[in-house]
C-alpha positions, -999 to +999 in steps of 0.1 A: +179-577-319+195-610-327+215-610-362+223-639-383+238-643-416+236-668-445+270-688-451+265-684-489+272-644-484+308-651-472+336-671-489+353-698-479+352-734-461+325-737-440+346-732-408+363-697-422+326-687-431+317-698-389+347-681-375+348-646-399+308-649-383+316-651-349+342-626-348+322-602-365+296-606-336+270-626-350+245-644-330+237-673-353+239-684-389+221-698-420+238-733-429+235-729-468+231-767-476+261-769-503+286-754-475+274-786-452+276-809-484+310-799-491+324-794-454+346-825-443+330-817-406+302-839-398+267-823-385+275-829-348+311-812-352+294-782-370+270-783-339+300-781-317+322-754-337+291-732-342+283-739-304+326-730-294+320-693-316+288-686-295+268-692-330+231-708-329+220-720-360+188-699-372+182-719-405+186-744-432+181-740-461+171-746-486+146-774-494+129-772-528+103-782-550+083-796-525+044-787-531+016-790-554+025-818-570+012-854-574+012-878-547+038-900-559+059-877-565+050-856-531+060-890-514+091-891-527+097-855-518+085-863-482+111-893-477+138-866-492+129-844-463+126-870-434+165-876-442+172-834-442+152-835-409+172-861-394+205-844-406+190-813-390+186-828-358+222-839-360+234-804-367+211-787-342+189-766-362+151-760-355+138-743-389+141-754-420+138-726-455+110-742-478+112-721-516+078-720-535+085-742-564+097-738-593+094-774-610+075-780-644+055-805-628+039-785-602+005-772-606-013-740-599-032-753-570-031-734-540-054-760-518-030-788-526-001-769-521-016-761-485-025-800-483+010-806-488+031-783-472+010-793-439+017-825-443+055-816-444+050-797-413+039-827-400+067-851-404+086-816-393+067-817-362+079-850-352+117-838-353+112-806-335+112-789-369+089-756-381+090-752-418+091-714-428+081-711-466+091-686-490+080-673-522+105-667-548+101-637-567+106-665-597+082-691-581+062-713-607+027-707-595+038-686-559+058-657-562+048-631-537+049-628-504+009-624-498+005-654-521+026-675-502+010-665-467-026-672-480-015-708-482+000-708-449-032-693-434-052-719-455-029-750-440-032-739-410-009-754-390+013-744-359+045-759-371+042-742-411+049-701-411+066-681-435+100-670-446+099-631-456+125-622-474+133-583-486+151-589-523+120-615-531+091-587-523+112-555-526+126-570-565+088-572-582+074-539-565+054-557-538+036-536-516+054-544-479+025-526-464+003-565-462+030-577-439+015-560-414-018-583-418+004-615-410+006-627-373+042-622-363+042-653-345+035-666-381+065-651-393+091-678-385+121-662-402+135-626-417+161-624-443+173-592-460+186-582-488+195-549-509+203-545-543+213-518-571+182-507-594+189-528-626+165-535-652+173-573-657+159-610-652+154-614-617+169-647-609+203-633-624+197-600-606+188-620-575+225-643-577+242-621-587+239-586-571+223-586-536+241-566-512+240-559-476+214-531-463+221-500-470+244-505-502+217-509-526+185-490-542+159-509-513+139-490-487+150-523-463+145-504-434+103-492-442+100-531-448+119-537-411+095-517-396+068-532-409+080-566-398+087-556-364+051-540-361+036-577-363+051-583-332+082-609-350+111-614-329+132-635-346+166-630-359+177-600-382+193-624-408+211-616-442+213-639-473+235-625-500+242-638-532+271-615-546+301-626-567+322-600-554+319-613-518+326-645-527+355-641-539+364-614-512+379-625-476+354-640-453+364-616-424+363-579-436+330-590-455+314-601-422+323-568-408+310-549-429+275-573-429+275-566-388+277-530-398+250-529-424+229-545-404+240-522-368+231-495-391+193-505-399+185-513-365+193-476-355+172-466-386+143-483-377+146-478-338+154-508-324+194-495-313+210-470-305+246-463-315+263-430-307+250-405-327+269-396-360+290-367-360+297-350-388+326-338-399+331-305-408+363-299-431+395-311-438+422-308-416+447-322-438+460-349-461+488-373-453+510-383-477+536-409-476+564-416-496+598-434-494+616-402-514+600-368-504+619-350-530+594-355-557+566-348-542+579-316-525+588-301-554+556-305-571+542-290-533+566-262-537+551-254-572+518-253-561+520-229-537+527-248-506+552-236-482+570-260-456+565-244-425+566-272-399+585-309-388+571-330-362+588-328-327+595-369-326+587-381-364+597-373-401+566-356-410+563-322-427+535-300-424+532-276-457+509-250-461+492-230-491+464-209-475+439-235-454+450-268-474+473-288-451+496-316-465+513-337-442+551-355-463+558-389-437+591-404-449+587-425-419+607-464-418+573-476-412+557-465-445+547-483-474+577-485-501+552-488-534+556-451-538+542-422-526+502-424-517+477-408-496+472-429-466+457-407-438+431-375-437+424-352-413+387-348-403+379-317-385+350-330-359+330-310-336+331-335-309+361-354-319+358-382-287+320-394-298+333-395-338+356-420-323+326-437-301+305-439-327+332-453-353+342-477-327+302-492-323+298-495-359+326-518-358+357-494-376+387-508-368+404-482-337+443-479-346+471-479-321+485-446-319+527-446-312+529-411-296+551-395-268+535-382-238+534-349-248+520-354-283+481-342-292+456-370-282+442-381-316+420-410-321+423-424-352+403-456-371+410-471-408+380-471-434+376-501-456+409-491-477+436-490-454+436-449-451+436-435-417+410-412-404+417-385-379+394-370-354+408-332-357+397-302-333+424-275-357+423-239-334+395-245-309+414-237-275+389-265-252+406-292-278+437-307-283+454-293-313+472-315-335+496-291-349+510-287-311+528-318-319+542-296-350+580-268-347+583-242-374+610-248-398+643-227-391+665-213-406+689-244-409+659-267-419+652-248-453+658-269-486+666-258-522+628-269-528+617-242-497+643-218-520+627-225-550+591-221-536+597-188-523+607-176-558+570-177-566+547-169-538+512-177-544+485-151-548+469-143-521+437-157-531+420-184-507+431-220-513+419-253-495+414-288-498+383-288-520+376-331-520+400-359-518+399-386-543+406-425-531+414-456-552+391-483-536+402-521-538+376-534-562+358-559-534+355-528-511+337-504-535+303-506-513+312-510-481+331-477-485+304-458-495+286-476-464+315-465-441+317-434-447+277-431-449+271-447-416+300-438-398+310-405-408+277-395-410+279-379-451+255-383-482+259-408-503+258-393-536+247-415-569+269-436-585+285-427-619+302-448-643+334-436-660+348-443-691+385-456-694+403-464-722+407-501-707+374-502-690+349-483-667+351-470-637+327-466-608+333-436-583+308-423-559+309-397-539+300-389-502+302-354-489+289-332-458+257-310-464+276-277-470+303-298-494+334-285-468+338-321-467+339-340-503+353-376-506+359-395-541+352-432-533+367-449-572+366-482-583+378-500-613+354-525-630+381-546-638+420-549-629+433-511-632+465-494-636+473-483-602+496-453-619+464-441-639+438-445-612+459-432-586+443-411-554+442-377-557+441-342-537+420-311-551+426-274-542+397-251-546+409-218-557+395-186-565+415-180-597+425-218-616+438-198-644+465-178-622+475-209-597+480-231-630+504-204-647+523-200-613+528-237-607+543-241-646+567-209-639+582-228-611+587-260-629+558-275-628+541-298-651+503-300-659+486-328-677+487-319-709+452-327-726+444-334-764+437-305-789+405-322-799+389-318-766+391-279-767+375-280-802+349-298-792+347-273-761+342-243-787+310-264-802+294-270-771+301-235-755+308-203-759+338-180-747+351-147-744+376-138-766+415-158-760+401-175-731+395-213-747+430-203-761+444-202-720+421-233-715+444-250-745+476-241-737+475-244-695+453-280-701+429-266-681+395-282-689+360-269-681+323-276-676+294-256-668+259-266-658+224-247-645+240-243-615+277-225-626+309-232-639+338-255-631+376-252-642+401-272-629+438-287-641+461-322-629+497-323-623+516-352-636+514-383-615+541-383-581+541-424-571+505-431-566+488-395-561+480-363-579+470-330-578+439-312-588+432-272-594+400-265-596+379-230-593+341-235-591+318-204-597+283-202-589+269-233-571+286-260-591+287-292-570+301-318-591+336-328-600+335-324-639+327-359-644+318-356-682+359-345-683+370-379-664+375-400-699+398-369-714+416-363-678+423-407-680+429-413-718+461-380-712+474-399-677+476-432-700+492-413-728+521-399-707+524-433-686+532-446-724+556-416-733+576-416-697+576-449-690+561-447-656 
């Protein structure tokens, strides 16, 4: 289907709204009447820019406070829209967004307002104009969308249909089941919008937090359906009203609104994308870091062992049981300190992940590799990190770790030296979920990504407390949790030392790895006394083990399902480490610890000074 978008959901000028439009495949757009007002372009030069992006314009809008009222009044209202006709003729737009008013001086008359609005459609007639009227969910005397149709029905007239919108019906618990009664050639225009569940006024909930499909608490797609059943085929078309994407840039915004909207049209049937595939573990996590000494020692703690070096590049592979960790000290790496910036996914059909990344418009990265290296297709979610299509030990596949030599004997470091001193039980360890600082303006269309592209449950959102604000993190995982991802957001400007990305090993014994990593040097977070007290109110233990909890820092939660344990390094650059040991079916990430785990990160950024 066609898709459109509303230039009041992007930022910008008028022309950065057209062009982020247009490359983000658009077919048309909604000219928002304050982005015309406050463009320097005339109407006929919009025409022509919006005609040179391949753009049609779907809409204008809006016109308001235009029925059931009294006939002087209504004739001044009618001379106000002969001009916004005449403009629209200029600009080259055919349909024109009426709102159900919401003027004190409008009356609760639904025959007048019919009277009226045909005699708009009228004068619209004359210009080559339909009107399509909408009821605001805050409309005076109209505010639903079955309302609003009963007085198009009533007027009766071929240039007057209706504007559906999804935030309008969806926001006061409409029933979308009536759209089905309405003539789709009597819907004359579609927009959509999601939204978060919030219990607030709904003209503040309605400016302020729309978001695109998918992102929000809306069954969109059930109303879609719906729509498309009455035979409509106009435009797909979003109108947003969010403050973080106005402040956000125009292009990656319109990206992910293509995607959003790519997305619903598979859900309700009307495209087809490749299929998602899923994957199923983690291959490994990249790290990179201008100094690898740091971070290898705190490796070499842990458990991990270098074992390989890339054939052509300066990237170590270590190893501690299944968990992978790639070290790139590369000249082409960030120099901010050491961070996470690529994962391993290991795919059952690695080629169609990439196909199906590659349709829902994920951005495909160039690959610098020598002619012997593994094939690897690789694409960057909203963040920056890299995601890697992995196929590790399956012989029909390319195996990425072909690129990979063991270390000799020449190779071996003091940290290698150091590492061997305390071999790791023998106990399985592997990458249990991956944690991921999210710019703040990206926080949705993560959880969107990795939804839609990757194929994983979105889990529910859960707020965070800092001691200088809250954080939002979400997490998206694969059914059987081999795959868990940490999407994290600050609510306001965050300490990127404190709310740093983070890797967490599973292991089967989080009391033994923590005492190993301390007896080769390594230092754990160390958390506040009162947190273990309050751990002996709320639980009880067996005898000297809150008294291990206390003195490794390890901290603990338990729920109907089991029992979760788990530890942090100090902070290396921009990443940590996590040991965790979960018992029983535990499936969360000890959340009700996160305000402990940040207020002791805070504290020794204050003592160290970094």
């Amino acid at each position: 289907m066609r898709t459109s978008i509303a230039t009041v959901s992007l930022s910008g000028s008028l022309t950065e709204k057209l062009t982020a439009a247009s490359r983000a495949g658009f077919d048309g757009v909604e000219i928002f009447e304050n982005d015309l007002l406050a463009s320097p372009l005339g109407p006929e030069a919009i025409r022509a820019r919006c005609a040179d992006l391949g753009l049609t314009v779907d809409l204008y809008q809006p016109m308001r406070d235009i029925e059931a009222v009294g006939e002087e009044q209504f004739a001044r209202n009618l001379r106000r829209a002969r001009h916004k006709f005449e403009l629209m003729r200029r600009l080259g737009a055919d349909t024109v967004l009426v709102c159900s008013s919401v003027s004190p001086p409008a009356v609760d008359d639904d025959a007048l307002a019919a009277e009226q609005l045909s005699r708009l459609a009228d004068l619209a007639q004359d210009f080559g104009i339909r009107v399509a009227y909408e009821a605001l969910a805050w409309g005076r005397h109209v505010s639903t969308y079955d309302h609003a149709w009963r007085i198009v029905e009533t007027a009766g007239h071929p240039a007057l249909g209706t504007c559906l919108d999804s935030f309008h019906i969806l926001s006061r618990g409409s029933d979308p089941k009536g759209i089905e009664d309405i003539p789709g050639e009597k819907i004359f225009f579609l927009q959509l919008a999601d939204a978060p569940l919030l219990a607030m006024d709904v003209l503040q909930w309605s400016r302020h937090y729309r978001c695109f499909p998918g992102q929000g608490g809306f069954d969109i797609a059930d109303l879609v359906r719906r729509v498309l059943h009455t035979g409509y085929r106009g435009p797909l078309s979003l109108e947003i009203f969010n403050d973080v994407f106005r402040q956000a840039e125009a292009g990656p915004t319109a990206v992910d609104a293509r995607r959003s909207l790519l997305v619903l049209q598979e859900a309700v049937g009307v495209a087809a994308p490749p299929a998602p595939v899923v994957p199923t573990g983690i291959a490994f996590a990249e790290l990179v870091t201008p100094d690898a000494e740091p971070v290898s020692a705190v490796l070499g703690a842990l458990g991990f062992a270098r074992t390989a070096r890339h054939r052509g590049k300066p990237v170590d592979l270590w190893q501690w049981g299944e968990a992978r960790v790639l070290v790139n000290t590369g000249t082409a790496v960030r120099r901010d300190g050491t961070g996470l910036a690529a994962i391993g996914l290991e795919s059952p059909d690695p080629t169609a992940a990439a196909r199906r990344a590659e349709a829902l418009l994920a951005p495909v990265l160039p690959r610098r590799r020598a002619p012997e290296d593994a094939p690897l297709d690789a694409v960057a979610a909203p963040d920056g990190t890299e995601l890697f299509f992995c196929a590790t030990g399956r012989r029909e596949l390319p195996d990425w770790r072909a690129d990979f030599e063991d270390v000799k004997d020449e190779d071996v470091t003091g940290e290698d030296v150091k590492a061997a001193e305390h071999p790791p039980a023998a106990e399985p360890v592997r990458i249990d979920h991956l944690a991921l600082t999210q710019p703040w303006h990206h926080f949705d269309e993560a959880a969107l990504f990795h939804r839609s592209v990757l194929g994983l449950r979105a889990q529910e959102s859960v707020d965070v407390a800092d001691p200088y604000g809250l954080l939002r993190s979400r997490a998206v995982t694969n059914a059987d949790g081999t795959v868990r991802i940490a999407l994290t957001v600050g609510a306001a400007p965050t300490d990127d030392t404190v709310h740093a990305q983070h890797i967490a090993l599973a292991t089967d014994d989080v009391v033994a790895a923590a005492r190993r990593f301390v007896a080769a040097g390594g230092r754990l977070l160390p958390i506040p006394a009162n947190y273990y007290d309050d751990l002996a109110a709320r639980f009880e233990f067996a005898d000297g083990e809150l008294e291990t909890y206390r003195e490794l820092g390890i901290l603990y939660d338990r729920d109907a399902h089991g029992e979760f344990r788990h530890c942090y390094t100090r902070t290396v650059g921009r990443v940590f480490f996590e040991l965790l040991q979960r018992d029983g079916d535990y499936r969360g990430y000890g959340a009700q610890n996160a305000p402990v785990r940040l207020a002791a990160q805070h504290a020794v950024k204050r003592l160290t000074g970094g």
